[in-house]
Gaussian input, Z-matrix of N, CA and C with variables (Angstrom, degrees):
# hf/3-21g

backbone

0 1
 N
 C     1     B1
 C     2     B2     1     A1
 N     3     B3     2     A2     1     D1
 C     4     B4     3     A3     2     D2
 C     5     B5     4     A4     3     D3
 N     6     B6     5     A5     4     D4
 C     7     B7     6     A6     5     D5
 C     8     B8     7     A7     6     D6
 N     9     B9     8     A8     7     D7
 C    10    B10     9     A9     8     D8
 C    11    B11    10    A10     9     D9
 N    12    B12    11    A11    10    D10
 C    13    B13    12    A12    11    D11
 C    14    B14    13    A13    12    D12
 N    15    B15    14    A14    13    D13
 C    16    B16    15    A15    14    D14
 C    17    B17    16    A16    15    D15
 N    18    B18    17    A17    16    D16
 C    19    B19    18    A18    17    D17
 C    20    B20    19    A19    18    D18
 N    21    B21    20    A20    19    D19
 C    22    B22    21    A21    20    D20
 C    23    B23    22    A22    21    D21
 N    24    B24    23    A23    22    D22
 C    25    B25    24    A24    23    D23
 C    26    B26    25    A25    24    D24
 N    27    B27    26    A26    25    D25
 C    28    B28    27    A27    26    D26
 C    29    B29    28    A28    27    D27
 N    30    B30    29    A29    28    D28
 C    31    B31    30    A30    29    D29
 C    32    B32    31    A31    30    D30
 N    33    B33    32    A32    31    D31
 C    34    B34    33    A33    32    D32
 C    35    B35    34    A34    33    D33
 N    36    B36    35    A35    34    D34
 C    37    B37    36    A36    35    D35
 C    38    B38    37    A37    36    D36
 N    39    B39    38    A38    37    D37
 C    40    B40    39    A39    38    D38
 C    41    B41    40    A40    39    D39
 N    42    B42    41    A41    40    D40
 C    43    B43    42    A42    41    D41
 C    44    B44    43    A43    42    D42
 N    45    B45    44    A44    43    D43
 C    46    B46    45    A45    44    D44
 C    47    B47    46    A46    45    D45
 N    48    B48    47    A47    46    D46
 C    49    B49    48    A48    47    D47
 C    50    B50    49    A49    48    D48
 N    51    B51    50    A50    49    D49
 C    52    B52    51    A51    50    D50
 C    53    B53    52    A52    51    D51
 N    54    B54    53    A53    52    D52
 C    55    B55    54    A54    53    D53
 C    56    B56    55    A55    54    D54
 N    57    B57    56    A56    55    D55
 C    58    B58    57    A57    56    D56
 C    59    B59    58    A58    57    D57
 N    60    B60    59    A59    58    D58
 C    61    B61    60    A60    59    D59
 C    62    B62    61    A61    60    D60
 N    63    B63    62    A62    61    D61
 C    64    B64    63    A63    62    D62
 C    65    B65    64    A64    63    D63
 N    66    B66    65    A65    64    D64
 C    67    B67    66    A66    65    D65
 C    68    B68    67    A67    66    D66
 N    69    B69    68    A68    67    D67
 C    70    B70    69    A69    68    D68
 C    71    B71    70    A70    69    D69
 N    72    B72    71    A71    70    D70
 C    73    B73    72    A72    71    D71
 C    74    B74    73    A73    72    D72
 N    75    B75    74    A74    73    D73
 C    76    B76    75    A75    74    D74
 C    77    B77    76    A76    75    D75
 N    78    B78    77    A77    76    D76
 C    79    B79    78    A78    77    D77
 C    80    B80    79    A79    78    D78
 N    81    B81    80    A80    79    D79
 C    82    B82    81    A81    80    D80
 C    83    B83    82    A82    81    D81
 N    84    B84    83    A83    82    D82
 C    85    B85    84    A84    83    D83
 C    86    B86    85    A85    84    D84
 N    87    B87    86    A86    85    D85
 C    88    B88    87    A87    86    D86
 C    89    B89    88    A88    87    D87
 N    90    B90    89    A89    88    D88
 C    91    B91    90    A90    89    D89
 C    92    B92    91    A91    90    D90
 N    93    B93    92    A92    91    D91
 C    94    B94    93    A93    92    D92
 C    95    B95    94    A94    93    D93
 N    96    B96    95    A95    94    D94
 C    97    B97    96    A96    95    D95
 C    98    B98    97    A97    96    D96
 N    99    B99    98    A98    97    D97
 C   100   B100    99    A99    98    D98
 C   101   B101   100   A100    99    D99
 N   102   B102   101   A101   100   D100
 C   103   B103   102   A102   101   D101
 C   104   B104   103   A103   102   D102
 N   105   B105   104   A104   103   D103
 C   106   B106   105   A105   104   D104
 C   107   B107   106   A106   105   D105
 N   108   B108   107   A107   106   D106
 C   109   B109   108   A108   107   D107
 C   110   B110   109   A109   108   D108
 N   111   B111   110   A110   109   D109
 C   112   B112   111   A111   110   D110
 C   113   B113   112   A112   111   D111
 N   114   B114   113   A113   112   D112
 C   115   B115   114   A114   113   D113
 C   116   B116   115   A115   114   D114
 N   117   B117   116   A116   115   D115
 C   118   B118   117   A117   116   D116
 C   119   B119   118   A118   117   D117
 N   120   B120   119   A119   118   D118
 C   121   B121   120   A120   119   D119
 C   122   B122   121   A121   120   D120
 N   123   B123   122   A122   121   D121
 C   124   B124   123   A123   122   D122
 C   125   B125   124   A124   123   D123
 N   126   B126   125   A125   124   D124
 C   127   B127   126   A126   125   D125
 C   128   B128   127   A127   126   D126
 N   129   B129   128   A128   127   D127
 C   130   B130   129   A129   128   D128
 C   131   B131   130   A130   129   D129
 N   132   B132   131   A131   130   D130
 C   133   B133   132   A132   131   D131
 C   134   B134   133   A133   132   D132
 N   135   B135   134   A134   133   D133
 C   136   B136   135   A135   134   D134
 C   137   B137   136   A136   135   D135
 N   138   B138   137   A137   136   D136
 C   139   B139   138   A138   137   D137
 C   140   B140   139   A139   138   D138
 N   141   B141   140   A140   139   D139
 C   142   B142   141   A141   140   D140
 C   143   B143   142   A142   141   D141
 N   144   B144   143   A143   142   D142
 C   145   B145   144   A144   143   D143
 C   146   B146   145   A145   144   D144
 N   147   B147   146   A146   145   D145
 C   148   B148   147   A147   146   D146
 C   149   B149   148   A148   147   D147
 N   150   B150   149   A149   148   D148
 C   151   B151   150   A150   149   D149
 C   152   B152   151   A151   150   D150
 N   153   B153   152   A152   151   D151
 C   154   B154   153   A153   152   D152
 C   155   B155   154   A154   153   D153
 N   156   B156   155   A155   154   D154
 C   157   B157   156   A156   155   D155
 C   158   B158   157   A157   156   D156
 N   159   B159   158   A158   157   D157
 C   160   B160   159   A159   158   D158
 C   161   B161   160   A160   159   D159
 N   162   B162   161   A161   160   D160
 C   163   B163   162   A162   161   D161
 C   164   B164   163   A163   162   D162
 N   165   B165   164   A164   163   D163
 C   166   B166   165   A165   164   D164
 C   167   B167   166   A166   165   D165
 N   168   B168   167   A167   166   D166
 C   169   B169   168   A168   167   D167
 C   170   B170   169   A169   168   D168
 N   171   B171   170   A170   169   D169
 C   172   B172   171   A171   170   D170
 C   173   B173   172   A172   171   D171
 N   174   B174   173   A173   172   D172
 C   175   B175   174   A174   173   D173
 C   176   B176   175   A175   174   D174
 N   177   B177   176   A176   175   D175
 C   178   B178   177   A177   176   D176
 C   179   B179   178   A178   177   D177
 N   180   B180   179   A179   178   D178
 C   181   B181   180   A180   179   D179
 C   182   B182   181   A181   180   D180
 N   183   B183   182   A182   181   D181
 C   184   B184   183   A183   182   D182
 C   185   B185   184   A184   183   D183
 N   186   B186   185   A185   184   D184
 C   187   B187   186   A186   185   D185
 C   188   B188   187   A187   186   D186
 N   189   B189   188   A188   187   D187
 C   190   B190   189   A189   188   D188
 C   191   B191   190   A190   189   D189
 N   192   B192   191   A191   190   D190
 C   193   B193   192   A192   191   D191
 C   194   B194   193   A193   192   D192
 N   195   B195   194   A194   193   D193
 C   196   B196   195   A195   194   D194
 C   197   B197   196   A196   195   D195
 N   198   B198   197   A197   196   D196
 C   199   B199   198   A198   197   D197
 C   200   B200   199   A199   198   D198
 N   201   B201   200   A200   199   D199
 C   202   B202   201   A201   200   D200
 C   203   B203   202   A202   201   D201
 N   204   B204   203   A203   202   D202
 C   205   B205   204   A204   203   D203
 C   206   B206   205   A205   204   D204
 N   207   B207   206   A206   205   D205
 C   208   B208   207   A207   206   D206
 C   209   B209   208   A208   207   D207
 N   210   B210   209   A209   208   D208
 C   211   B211   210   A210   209   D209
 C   212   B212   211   A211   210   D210
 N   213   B213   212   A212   211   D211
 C   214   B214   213   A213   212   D212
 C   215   B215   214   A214   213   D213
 N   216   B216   215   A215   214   D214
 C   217   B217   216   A216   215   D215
 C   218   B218   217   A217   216   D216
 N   219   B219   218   A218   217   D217
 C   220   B220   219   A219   218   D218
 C   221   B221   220   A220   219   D219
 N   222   B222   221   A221   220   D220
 C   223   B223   222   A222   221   D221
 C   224   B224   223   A223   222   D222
 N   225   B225   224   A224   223   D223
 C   226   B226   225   A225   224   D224
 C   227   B227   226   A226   225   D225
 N   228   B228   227   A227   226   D226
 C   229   B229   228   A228   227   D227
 C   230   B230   229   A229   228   D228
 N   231   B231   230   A230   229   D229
 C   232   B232   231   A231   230   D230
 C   233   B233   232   A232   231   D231
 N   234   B234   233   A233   232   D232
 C   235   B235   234   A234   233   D233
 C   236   B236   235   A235   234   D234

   B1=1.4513
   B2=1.5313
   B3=1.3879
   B4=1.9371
   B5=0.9602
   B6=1.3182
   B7=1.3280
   B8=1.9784
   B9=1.5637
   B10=1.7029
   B11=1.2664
   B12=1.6492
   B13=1.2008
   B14=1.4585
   B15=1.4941
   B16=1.7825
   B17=1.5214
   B18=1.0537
   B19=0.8315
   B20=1.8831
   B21=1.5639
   B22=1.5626
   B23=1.4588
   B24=1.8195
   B25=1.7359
   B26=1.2003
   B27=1.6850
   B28=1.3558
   B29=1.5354
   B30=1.8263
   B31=1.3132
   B32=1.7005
   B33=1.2116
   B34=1.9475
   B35=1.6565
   B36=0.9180
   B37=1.5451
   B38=1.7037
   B39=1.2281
   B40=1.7404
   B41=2.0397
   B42=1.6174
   B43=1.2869
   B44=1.4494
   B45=1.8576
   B46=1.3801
   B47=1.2618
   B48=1.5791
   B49=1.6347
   B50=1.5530
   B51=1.3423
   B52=1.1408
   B53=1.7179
   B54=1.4287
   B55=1.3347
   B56=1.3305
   B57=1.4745
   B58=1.2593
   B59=1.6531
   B60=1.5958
   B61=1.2998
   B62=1.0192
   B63=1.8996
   B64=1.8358
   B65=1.4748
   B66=1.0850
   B67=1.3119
   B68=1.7639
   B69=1.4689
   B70=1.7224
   B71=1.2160
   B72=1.2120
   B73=1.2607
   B74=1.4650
   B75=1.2937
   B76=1.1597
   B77=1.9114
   B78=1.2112
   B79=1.5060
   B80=1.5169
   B81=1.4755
   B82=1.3228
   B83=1.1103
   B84=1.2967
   B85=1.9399
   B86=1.3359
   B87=1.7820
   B88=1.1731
   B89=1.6158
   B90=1.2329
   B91=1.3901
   B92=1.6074
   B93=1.0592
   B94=1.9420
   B95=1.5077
   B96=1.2502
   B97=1.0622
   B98=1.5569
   B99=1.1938
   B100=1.6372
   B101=1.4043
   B102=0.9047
   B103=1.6513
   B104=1.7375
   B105=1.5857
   B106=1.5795
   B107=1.1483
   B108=1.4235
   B109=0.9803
   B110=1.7389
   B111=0.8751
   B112=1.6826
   B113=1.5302
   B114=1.0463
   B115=1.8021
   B116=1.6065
   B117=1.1010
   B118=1.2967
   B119=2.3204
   B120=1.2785
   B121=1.6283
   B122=1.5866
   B123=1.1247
   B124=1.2444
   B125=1.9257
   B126=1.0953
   B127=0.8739
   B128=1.3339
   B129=1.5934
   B130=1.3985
   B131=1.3573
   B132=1.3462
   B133=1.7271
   B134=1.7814
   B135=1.2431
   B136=1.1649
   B137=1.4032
   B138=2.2240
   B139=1.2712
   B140=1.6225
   B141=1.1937
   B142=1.6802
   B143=1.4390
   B144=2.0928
   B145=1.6583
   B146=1.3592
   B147=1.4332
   B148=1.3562
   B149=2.1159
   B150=1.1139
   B151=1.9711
   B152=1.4543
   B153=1.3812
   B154=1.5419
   B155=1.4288
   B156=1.1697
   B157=1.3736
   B158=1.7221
   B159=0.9878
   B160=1.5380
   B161=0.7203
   B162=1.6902
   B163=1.7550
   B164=1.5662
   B165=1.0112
   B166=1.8988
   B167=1.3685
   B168=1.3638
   B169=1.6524
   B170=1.2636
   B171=1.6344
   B172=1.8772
   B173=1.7296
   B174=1.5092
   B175=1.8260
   B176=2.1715
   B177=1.5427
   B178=1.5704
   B179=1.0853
   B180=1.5991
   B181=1.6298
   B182=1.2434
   B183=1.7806
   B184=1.3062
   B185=1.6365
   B186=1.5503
   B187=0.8649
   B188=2.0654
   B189=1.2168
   B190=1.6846
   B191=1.3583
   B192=0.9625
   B193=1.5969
   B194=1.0605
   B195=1.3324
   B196=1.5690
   B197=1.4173
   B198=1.2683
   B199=2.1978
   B200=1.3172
   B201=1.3180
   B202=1.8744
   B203=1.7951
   B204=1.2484
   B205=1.2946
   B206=1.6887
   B207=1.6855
   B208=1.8777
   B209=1.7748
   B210=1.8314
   B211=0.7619
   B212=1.6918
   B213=1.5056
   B214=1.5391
   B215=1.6483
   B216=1.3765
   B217=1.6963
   B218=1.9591
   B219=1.4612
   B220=1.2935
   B221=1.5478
   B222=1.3263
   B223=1.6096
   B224=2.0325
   B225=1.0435
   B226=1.1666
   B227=1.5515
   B228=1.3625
   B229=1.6618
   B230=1.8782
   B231=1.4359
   B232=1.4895
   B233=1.4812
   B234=1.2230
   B235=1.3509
   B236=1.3263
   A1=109.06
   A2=100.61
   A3=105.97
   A4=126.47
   A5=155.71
   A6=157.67
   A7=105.81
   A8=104.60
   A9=128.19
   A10=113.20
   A11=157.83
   A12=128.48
   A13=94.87
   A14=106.68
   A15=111.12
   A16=124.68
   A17=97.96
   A18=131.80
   A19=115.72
   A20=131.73
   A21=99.66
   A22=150.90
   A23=82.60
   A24=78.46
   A25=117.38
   A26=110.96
   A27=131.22
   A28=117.70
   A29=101.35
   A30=120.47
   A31=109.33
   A32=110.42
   A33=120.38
   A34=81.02
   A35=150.00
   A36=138.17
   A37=110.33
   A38=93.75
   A39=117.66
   A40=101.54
   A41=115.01
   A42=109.99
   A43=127.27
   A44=102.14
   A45=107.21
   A46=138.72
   A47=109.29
   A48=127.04
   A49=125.42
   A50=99.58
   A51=104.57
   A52=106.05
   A53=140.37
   A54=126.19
   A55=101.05
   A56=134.13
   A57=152.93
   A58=130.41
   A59=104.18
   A60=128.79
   A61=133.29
   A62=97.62
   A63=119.48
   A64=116.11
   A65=129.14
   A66=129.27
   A67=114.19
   A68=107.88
   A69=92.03
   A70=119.74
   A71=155.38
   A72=122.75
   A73=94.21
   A74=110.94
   A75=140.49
   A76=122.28
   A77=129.29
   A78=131.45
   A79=101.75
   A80=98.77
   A81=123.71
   A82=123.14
   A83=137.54
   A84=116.39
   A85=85.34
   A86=110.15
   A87=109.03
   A88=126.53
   A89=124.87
   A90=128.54
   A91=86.92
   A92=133.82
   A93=130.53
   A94=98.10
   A95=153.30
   A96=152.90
   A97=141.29
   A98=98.88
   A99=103.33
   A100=119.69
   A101=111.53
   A102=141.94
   A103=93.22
   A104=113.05
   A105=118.60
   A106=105.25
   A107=127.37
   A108=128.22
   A109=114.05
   A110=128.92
   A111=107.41
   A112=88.44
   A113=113.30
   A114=118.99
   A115=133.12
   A116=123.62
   A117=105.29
   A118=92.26
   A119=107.51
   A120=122.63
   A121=105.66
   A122=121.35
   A123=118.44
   A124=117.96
   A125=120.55
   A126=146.65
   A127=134.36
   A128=115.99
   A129=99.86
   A130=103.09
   A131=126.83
   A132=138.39
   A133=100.34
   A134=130.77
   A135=139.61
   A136=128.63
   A137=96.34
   A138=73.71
   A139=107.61
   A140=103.18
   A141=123.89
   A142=94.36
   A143=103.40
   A144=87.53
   A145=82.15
   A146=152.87
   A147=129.43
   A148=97.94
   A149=109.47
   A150=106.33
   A151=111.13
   A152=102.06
   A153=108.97
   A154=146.69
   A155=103.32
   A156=116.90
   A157=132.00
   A158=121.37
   A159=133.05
   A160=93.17
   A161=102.66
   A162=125.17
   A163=122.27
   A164=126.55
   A165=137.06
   A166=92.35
   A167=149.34
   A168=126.87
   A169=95.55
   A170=94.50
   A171=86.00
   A172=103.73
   A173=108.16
   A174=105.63
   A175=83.77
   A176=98.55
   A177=100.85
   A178=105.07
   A179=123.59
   A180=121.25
   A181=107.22
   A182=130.68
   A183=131.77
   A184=115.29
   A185=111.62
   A186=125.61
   A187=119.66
   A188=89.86
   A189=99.29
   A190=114.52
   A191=111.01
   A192=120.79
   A193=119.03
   A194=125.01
   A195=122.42
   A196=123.50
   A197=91.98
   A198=127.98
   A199=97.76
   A200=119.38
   A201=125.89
   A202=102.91
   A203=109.63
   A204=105.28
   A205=113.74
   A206=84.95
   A207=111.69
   A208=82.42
   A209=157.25
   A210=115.62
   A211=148.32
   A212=87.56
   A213=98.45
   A214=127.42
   A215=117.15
   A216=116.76
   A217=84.60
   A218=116.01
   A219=122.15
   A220=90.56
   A221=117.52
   A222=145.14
   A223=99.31
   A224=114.97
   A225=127.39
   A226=110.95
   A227=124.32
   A228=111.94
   A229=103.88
   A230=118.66
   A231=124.75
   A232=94.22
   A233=143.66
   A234=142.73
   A235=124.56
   D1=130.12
   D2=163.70
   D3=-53.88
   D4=120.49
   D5=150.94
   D6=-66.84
   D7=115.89
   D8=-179.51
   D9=-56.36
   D10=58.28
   D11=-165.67
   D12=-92.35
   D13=143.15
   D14=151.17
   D15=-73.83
   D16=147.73
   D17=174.70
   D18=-27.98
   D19=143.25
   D20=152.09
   D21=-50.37
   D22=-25.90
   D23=-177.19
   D24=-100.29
   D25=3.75
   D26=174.23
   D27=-57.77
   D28=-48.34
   D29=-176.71
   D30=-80.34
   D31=-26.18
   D32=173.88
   D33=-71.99
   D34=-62.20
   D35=-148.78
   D36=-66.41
   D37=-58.43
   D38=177.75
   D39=-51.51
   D40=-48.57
   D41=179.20
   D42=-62.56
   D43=-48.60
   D44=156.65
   D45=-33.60
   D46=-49.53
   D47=166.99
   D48=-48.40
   D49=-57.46
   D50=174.31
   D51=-69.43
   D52=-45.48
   D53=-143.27
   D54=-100.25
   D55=19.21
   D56=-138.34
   D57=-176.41
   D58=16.23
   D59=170.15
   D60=13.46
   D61=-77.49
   D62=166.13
   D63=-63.29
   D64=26.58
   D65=-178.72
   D66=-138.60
   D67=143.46
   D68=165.24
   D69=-103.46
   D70=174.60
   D71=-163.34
   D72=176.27
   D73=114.35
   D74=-149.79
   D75=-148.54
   D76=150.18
   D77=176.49
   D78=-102.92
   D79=137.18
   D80=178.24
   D81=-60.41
   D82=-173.23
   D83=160.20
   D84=-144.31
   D85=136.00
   D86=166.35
   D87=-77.37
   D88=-173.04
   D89=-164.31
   D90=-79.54
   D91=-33.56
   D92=-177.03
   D93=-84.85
   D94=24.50
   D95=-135.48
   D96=-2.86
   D97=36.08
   D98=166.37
   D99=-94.94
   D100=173.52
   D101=-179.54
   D102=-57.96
   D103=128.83
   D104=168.54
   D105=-131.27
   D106=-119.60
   D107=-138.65
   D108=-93.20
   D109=-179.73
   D110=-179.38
   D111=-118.71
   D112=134.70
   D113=167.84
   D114=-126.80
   D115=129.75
   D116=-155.47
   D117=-126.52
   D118=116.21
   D119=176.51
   D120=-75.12
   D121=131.60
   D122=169.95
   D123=-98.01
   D124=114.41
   D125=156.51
   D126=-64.18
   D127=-34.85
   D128=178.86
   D129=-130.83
   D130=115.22
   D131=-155.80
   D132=-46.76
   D133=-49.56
   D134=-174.77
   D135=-54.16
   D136=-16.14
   D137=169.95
   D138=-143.31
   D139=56.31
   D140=-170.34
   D141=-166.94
   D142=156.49
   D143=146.39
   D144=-128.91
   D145=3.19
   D146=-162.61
   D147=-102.45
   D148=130.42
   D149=176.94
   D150=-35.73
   D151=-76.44
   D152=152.84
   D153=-122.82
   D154=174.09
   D155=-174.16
   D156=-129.02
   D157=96.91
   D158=-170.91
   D159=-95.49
   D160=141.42
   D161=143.05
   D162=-141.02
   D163=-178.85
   D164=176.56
   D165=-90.89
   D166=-34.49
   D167=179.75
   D168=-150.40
   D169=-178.43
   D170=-165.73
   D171=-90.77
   D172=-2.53
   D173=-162.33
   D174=-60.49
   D175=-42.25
   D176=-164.43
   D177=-61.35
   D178=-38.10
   D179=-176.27
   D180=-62.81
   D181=-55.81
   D182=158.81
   D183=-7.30
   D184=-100.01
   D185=133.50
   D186=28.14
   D187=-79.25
   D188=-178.27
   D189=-73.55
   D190=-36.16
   D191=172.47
   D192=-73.44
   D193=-44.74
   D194=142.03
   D195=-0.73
   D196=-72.66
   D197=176.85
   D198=-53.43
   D199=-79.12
   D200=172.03
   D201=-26.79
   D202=-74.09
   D203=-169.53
   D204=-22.02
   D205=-76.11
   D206=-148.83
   D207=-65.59
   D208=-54.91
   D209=137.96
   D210=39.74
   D211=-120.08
   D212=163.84
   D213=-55.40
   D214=-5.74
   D215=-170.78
   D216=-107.68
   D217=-9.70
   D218=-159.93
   D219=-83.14
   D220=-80.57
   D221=161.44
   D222=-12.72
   D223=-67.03
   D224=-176.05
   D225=-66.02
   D226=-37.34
   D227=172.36
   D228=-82.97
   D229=-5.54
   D230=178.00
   D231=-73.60
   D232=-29.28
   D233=-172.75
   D234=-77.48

């Protein structure tokens, strides 16, 4: 029997998801149909303030959401 592994960017997608809740976060498809950009929608105000968020890989999307987060926890102790 085969053993299934995903993919890398399978497992960057799956980590994002989970470590990044308020957000959906998903790969684009280009007009030739491959895999582009990674983008992540924010959904839950608390833990983003920008709608969305693009990047070229997910370390950068990581990364940005990072920014979104501390942000939004920023905005919220301003209150």
């Amino acid at each position: 029997m085969t053993e299934r592994f995903p993919n890398a960017d399978d497992s960057a997608l799956a980590r994002l998801r989970v470590d990044f809740p308020g957000h959906r976060i998903w790969r684009s498809v280009r007009g030739d149909g491959r895999l582009g950009d990674w983008v992540a929608t924010l959904h839950d105000p608390a833990a983003g303030v920008e709608p969305t968020v693009i990047r070229t890989d997910p370390e950068a999307l990581r990364r940005a959401l990072e920014e979104e987060r501390d942000q939004a926890e920023q905005r919220a102790r301003a209150r």
